[in-house]
Backbone as CSV, one residue per row, in Angstrom:
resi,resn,N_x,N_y,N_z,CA_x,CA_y,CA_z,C_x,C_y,C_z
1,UNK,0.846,-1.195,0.000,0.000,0.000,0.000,0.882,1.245,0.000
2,UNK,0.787,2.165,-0.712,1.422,3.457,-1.145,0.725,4.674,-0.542
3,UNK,0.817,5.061,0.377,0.511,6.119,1.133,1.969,7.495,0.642
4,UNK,0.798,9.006,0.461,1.468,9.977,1.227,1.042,10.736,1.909
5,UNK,2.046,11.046,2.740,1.897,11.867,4.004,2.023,13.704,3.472
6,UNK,0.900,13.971,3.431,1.390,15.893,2.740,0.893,16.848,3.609
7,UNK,1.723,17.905,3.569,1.319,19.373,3.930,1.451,19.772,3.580
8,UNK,0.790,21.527,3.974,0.875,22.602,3.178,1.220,24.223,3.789
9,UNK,1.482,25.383,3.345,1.836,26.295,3.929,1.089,27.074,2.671
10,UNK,0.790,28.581,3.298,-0.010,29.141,2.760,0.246,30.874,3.014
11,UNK,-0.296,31.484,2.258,-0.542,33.032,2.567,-1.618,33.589,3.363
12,UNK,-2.365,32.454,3.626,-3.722,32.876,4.166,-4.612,31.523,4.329
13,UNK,-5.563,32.016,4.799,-6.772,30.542,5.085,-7.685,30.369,4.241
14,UNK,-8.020,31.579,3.075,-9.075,30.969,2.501,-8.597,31.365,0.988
15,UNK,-8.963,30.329,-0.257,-8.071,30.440,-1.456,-9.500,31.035,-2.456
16,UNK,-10.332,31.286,-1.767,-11.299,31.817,-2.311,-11.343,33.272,-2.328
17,UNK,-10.062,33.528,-0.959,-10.065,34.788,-0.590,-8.261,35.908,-1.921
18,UNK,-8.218,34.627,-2.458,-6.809,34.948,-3.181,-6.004,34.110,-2.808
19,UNK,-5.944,33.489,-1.726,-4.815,33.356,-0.928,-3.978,31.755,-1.525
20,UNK,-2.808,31.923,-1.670,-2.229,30.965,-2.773,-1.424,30.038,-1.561
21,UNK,-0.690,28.794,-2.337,0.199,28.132,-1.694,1.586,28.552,-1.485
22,UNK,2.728,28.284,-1.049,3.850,28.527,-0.493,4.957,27.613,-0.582
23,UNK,4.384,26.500,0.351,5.271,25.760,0.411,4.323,23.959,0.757
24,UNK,4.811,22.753,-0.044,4.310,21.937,0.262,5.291,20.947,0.349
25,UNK,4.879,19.723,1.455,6.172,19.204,2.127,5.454,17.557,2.130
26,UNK,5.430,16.458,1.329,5.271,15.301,1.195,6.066,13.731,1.653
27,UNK,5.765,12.729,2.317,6.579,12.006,2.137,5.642,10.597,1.783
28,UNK,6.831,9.762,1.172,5.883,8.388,1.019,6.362,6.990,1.994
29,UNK,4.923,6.420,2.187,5.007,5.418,3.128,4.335,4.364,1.823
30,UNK,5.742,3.029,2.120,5.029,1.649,1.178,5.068,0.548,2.778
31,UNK,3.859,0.327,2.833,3.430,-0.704,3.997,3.900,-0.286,5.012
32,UNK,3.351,1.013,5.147,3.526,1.907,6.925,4.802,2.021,7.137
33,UNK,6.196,2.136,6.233,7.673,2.050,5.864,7.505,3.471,5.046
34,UNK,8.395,4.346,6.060,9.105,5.335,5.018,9.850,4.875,3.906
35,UNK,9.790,5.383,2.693,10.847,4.719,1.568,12.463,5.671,1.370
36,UNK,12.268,6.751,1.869,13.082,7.989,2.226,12.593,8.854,0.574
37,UNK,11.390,8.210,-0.141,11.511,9.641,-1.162,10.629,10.834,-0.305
38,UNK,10.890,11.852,-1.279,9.380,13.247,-0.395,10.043,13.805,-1.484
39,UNK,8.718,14.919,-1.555,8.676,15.721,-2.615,8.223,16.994,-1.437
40,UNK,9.609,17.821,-1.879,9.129,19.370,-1.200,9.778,20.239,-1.836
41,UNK,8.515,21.754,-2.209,8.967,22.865,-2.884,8.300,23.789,-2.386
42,UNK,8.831,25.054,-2.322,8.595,25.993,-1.707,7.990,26.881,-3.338
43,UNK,6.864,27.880,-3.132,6.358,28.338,-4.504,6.042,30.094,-4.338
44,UNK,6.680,30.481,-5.783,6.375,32.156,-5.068,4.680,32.280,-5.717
45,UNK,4.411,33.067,-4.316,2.358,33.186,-4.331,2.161,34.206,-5.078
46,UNK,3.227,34.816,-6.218,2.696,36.293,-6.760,1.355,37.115,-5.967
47,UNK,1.575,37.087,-4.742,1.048,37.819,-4.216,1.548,38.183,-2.109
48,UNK,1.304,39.164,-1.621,1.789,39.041,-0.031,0.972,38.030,0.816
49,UNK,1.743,38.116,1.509,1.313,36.907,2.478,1.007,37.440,4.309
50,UNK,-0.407,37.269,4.517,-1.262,37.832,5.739,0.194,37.815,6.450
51,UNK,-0.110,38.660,7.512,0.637,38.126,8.839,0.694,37.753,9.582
52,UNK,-0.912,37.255,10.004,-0.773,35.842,10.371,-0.208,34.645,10.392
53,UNK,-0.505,34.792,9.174,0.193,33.401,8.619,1.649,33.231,8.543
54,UNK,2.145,34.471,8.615,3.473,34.806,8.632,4.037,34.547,10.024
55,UNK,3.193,34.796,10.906,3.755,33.988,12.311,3.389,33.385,12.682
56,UNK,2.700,31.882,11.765,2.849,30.622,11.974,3.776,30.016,11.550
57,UNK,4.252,30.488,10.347,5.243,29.800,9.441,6.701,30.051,8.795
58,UNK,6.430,31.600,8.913,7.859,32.541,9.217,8.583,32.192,7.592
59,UNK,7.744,32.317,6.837,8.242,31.935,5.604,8.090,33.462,4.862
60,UNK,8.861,33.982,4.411,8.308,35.967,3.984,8.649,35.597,2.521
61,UNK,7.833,36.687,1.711,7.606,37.234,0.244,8.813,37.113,-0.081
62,UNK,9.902,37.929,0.590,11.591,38.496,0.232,11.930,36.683,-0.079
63,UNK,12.024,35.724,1.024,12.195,34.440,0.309,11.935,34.140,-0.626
64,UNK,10.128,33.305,-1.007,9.845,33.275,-2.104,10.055,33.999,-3.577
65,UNK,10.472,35.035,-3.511,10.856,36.029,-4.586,11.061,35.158,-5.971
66,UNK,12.201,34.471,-5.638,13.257,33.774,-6.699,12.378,32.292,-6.631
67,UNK,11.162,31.842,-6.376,11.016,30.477,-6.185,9.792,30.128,-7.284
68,UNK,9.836,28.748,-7.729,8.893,28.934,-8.667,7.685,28.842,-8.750
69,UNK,6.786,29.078,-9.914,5.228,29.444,-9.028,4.642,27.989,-9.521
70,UNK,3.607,27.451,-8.960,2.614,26.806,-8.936,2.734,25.884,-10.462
71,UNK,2.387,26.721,-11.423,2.098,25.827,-12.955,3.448,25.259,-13.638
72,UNK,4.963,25.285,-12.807,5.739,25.027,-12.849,5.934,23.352,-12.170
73,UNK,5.464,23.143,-10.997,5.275,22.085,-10.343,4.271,21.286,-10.481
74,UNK,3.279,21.756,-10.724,2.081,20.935,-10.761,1.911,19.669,-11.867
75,UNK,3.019,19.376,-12.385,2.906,17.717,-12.819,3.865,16.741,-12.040
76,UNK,5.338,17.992,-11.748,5.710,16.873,-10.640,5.130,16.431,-9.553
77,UNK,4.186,17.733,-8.498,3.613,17.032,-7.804,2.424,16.025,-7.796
78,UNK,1.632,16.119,-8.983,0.539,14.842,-9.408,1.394,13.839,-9.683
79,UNK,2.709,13.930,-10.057,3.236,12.466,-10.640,3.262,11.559,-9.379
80,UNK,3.920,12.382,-8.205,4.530,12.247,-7.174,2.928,11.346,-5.906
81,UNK,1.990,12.153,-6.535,0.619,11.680,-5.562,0.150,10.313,-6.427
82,UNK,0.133,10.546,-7.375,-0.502,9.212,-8.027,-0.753,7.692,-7.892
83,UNK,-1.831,7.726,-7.744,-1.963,6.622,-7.768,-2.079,6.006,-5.698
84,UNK,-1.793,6.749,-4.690,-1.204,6.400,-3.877,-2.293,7.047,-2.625
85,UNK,-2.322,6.929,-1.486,-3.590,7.586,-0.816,-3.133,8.464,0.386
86,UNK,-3.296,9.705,0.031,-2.778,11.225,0.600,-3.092,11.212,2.236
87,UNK,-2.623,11.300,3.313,-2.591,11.169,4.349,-2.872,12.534,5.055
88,UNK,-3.643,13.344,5.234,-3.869,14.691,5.781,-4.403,14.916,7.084
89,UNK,-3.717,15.905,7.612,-4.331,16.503,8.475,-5.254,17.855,8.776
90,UNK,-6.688,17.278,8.872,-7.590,18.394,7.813,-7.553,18.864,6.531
91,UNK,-7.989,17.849,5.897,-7.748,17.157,4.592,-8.416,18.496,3.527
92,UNK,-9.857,19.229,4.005,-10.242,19.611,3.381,-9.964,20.958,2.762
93,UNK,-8.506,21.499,3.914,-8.091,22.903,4.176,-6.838,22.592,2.916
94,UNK,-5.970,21.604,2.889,-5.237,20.953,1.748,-5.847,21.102,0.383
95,UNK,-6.206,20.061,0.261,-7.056,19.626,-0.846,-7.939,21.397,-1.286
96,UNK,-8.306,21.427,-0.595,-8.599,22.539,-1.352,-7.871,24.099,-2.309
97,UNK,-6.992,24.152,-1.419,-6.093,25.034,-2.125,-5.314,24.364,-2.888
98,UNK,-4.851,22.960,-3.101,-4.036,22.281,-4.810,-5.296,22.161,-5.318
99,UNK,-6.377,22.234,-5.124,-7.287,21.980,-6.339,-7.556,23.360,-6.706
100,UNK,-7.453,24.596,-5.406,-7.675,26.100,-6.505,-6.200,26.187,-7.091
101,UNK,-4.851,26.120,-6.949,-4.019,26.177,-7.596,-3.625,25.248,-8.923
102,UNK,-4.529,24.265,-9.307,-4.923,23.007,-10.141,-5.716,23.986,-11.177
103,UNK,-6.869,24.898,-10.595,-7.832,25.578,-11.006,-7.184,26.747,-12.277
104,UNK,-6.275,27.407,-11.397,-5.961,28.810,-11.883,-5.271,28.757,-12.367
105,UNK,-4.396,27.314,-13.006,-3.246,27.404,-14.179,-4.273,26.536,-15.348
106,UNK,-5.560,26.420,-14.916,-6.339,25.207,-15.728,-5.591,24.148,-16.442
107,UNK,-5.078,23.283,-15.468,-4.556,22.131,-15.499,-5.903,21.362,-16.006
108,UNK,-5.526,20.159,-16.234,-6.299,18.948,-17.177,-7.146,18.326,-16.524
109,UNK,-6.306,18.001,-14.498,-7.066,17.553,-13.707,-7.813,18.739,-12.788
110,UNK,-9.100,18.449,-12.713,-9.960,20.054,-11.603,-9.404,19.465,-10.186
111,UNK,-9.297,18.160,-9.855,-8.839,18.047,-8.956,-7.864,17.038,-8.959
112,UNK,-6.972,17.219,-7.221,-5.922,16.159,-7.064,-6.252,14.424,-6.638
113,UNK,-7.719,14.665,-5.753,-8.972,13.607,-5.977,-8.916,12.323,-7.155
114,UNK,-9.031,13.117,-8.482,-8.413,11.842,-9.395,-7.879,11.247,-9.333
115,UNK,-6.551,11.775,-8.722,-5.908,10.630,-9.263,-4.795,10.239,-7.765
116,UNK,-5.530,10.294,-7.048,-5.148,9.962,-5.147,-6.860,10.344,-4.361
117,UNK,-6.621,9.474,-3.744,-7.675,9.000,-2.525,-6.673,9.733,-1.583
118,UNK,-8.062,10.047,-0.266,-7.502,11.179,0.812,-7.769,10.663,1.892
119,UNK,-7.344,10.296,2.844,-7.609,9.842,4.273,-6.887,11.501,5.264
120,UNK,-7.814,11.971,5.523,-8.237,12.550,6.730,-8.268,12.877,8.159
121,UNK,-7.047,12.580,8.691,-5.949,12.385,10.066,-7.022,13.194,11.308
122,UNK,-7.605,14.238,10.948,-8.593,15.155,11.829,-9.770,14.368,12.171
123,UNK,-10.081,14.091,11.053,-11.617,12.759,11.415,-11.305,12.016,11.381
124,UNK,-10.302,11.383,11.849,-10.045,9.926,12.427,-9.556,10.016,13.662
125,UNK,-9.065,11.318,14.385,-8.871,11.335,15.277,-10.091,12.164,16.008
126,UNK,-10.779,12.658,15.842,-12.083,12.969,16.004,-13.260,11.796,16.776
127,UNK,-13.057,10.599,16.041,-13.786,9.700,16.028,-12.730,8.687,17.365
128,UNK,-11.372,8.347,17.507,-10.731,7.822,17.840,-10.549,9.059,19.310
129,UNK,-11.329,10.201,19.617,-11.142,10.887,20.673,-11.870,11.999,20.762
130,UNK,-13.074,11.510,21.106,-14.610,12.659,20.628,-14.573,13.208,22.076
131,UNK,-14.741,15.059,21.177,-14.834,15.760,22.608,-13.197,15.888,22.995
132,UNK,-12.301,15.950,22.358,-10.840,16.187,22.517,-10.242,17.441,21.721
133,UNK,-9.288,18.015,22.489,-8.628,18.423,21.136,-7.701,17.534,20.654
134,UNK,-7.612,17.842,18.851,-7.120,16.852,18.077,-6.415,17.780,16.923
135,UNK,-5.734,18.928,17.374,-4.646,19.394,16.586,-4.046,18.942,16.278
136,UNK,-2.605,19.053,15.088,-0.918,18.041,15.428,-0.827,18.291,17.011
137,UNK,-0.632,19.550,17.745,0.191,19.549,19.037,-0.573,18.433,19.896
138,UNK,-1.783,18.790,20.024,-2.471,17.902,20.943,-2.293,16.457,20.405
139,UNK,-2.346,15.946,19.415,-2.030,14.652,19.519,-0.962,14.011,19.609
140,UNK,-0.007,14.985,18.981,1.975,14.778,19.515,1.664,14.116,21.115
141,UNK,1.243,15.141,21.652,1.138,14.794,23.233,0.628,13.433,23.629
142,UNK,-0.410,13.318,23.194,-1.514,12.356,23.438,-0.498,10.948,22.665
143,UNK,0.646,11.165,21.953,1.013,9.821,21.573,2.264,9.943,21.946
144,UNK,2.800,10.854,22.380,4.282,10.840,23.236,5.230,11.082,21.677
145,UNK,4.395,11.870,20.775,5.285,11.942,19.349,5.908,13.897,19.695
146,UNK,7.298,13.364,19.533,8.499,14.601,19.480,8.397,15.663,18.591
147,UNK,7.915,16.770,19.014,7.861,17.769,18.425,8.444,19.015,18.488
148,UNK,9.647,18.633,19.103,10.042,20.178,20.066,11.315,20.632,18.915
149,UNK,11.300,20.274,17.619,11.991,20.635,17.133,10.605,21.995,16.056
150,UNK,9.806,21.653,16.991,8.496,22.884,15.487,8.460,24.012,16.408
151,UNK,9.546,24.991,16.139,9.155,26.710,16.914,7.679,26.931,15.844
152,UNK,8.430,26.903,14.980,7.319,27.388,13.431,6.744,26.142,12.883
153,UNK,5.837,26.303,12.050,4.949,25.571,11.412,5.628,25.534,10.026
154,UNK,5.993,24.227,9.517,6.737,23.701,8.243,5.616,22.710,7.600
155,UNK,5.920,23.025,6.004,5.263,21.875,5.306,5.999,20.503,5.614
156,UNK,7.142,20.396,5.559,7.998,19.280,5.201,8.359,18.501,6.774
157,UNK,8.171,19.553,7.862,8.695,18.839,9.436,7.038,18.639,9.710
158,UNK,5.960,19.666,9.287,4.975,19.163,9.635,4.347,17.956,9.104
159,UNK,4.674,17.116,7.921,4.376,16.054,7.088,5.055,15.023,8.069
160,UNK,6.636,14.956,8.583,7.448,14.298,9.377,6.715,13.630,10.776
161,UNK,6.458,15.442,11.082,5.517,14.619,12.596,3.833,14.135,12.384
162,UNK,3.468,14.353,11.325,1.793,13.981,11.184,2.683,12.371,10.354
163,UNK,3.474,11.664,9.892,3.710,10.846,9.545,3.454,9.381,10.869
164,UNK,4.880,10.518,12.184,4.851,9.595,13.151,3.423,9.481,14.234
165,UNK,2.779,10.253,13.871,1.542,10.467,14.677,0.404,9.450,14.291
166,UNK,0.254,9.758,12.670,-0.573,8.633,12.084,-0.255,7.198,11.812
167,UNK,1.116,6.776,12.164,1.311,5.467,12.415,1.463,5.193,14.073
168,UNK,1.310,6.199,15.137,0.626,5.767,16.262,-0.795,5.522,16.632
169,UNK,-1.208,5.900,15.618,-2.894,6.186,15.554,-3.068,4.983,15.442
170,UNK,-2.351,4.415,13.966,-2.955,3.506,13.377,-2.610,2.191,13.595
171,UNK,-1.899,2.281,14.643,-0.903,1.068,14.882,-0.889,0.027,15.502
172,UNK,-2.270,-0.015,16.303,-2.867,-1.223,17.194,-1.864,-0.389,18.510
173,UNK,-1.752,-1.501,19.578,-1.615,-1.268,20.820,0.033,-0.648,20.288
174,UNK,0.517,0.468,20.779,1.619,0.745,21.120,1.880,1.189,22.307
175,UNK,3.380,1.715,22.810,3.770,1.949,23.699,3.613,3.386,23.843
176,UNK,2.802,3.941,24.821,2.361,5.219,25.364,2.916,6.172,26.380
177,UNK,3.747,4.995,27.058,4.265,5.641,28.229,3.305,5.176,29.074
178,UNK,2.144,3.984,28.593,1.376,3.908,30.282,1.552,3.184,30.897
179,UNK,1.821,3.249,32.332,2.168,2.029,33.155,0.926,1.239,33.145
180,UNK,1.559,-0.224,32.982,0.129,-1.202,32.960,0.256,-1.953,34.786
181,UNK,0.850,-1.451,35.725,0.780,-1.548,36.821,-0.434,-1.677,37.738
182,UNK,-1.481,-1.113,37.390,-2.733,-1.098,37.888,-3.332,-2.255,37.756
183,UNK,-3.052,-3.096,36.657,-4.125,-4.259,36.229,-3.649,-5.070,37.655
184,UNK,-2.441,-5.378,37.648,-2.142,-6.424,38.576,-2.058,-7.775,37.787
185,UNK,-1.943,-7.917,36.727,-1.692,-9.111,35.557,-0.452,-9.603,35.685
186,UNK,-0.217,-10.501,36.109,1.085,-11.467,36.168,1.445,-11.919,34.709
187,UNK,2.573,-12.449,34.662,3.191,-12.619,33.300,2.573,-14.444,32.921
188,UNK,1.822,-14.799,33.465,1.777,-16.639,33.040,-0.344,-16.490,33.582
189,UNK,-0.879,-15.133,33.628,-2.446,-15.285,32.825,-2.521,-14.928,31.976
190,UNK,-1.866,-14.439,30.826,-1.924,-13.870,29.434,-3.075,-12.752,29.688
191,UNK,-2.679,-12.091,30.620,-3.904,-10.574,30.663,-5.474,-11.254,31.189
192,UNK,-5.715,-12.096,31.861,-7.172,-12.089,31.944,-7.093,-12.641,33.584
193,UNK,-8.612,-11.987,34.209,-8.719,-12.602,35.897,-9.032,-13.557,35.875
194,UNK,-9.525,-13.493,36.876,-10.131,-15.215,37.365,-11.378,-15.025,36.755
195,UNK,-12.005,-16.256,36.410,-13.330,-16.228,35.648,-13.326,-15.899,33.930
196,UNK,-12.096,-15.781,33.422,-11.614,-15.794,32.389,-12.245,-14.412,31.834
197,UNK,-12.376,-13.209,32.017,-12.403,-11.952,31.587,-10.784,-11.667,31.380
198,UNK,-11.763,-10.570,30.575,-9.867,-9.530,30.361,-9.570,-8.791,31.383
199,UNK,-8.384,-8.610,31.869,-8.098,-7.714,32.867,-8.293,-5.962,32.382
200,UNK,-8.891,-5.298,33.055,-9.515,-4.090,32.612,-7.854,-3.143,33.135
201,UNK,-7.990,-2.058,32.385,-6.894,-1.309,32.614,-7.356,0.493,32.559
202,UNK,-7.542,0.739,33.759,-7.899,2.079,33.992,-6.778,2.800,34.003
203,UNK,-7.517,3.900,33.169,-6.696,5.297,32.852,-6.854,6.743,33.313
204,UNK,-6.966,7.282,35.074,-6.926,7.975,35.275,-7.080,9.509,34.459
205,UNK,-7.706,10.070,35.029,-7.860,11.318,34.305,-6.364,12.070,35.228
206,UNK,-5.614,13.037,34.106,-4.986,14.059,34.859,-4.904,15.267,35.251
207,UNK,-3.836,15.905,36.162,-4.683,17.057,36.519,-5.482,18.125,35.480
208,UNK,-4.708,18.667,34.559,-5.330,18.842,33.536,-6.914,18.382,33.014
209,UNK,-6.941,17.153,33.140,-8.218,16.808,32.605,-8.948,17.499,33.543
210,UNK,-8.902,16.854,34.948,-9.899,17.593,36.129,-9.733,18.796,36.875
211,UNK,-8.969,19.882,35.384,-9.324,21.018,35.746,-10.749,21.254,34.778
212,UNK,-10.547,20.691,33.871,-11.378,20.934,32.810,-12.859,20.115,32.978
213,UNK,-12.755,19.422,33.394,-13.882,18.162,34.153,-14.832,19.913,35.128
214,UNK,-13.976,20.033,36.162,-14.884,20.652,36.662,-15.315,22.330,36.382
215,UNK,-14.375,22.895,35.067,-14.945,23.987,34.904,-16.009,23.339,33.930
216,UNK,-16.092,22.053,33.542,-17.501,22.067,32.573,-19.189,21.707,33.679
217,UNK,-18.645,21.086,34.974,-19.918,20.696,35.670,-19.721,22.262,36.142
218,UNK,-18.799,23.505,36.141,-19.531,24.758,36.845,-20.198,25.795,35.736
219,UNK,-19.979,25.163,34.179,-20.853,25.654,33.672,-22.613,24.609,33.604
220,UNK,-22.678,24.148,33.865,-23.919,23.247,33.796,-24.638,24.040,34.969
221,UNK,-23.292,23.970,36.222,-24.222,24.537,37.239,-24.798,26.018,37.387
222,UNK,-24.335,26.550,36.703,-24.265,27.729,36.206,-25.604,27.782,35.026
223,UNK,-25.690,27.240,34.075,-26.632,27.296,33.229,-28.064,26.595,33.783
224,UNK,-27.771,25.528,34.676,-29.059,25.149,35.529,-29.475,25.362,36.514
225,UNK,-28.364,25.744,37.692,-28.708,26.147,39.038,-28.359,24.894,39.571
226,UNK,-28.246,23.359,39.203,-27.893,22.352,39.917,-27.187,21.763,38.527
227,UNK,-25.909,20.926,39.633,-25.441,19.932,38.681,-25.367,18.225,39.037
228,UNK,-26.180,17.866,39.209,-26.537,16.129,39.547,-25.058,15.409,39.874
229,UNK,-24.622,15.748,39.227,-22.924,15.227,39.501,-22.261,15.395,40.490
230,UNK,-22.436,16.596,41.197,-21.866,17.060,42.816,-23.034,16.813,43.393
231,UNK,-24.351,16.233,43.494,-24.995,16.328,44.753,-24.609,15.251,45.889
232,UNK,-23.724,14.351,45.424,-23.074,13.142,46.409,-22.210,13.862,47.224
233,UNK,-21.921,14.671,46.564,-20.772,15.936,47.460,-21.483,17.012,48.428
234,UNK,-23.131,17.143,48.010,-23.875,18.029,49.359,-24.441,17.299,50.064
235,UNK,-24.467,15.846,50.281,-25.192,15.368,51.093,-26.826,15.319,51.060
């Protein structure tokens, strides 16, 4: 199976609004195996770039100047997707700006869709942690994946760490950092108690969580006047 892993960098958030690509940073996975190819180019947006966006990504106009634009790349990068299934994080914020930059050189394909299938890293972690945040940072965390090399936001380091993130996602049981100490499972029951169940393995909430736990029962209590959840606590 031929997976890639892509990102993107931008002038802005909406390509409806003008706002062009920059820089895009790819790599390919054959059977959840980096192969060491990637395809990354940085593109001048013939146009300025918000400043916002400029201090997410710290990438300026004066760079791009000399870099080439869009209808220059756009067969290496379809060659490069083909055939193979695009790995995104918030797939639709991607995909959408190579399909307006697909658009505005009226390339052959309207979209990158043809000719790559898109899997969706945001709604799968959405679904895999409802009611979470599910940024890259927050899930770096949530999988013990190294990120302390991102001051700034990169196409090509951000493809790197959404690479190692989505093969923790996807990876069946890995190693989390959680102590399995709680079960009390000896090494000769193969994980199960007496009565042949599985041994259950509780996961504490942390402080963090139960700060957040209880500013949400003091908005309930707040929006109702009672919150059912603390009345074991008034007696």
């Amino acid at each position: 199976m031929r997976q890639i892993v892509l990102d993107t960098e931008t002038t802005g958030l909406d390509p409806r609004q003008g706002h062009r690509i920059i820089e895009i940073g790819a790599l390919e996975l054959i059977d959840r195996q980096l192969t060491g190819r990637q395809y990354h180019v940085y593109l001048n947006p013939e146009r300025e770039i918000e400043q916002g966006a400029l201090e997410v990504h710290g990438i300026t106009e004066e760079f791009l100047r000399d870099k080439p634009r869009f209808a220059e790349i756009a067969d290496d990068l379809l060659a490069f997707a083909d055939g193979a299934e695009m790995v995104i994080h918030n797939a639709p914020f991607d995909i959408g700006f190579i399909d307006n930059e697909l658009s505005l050189v009226g390339h052959q394909h309207a979209s990158i869709t043809e000719i790559a299938t898109v899997l969706d890293t945001l709604e799968m972690a959405r679904d895999l942690h409802p009611g979470q945040r599910n940024n890259l940072d927050a899930l770096c965390k949530r999988y013990e994946v190294d990120n302390s090399s991102r001051s700034l936001h990169g196409a090509l380091l951000d493809a790197e760490i959404l690479t190692d993130v989505f093969l923790a996602m996807t990876g069946g049981q890995v190693d989390l950092g959680l102590s399995l100490e709680s079960t009390s499972v000896s090494d000769d029951d193969d994980g199960y108690q007496h009565g042949g169940h599985p041994a259950l393995f509780v996961l504490k909430a942390d402080d963090e969580e139960l700060v957040q736990h209880e500013m949400r029962l003091n908005d309930i209590e707040k929006q109702s006047g009672v919150c059912l959840y603390r009345e074991d606590k008034r007696g």
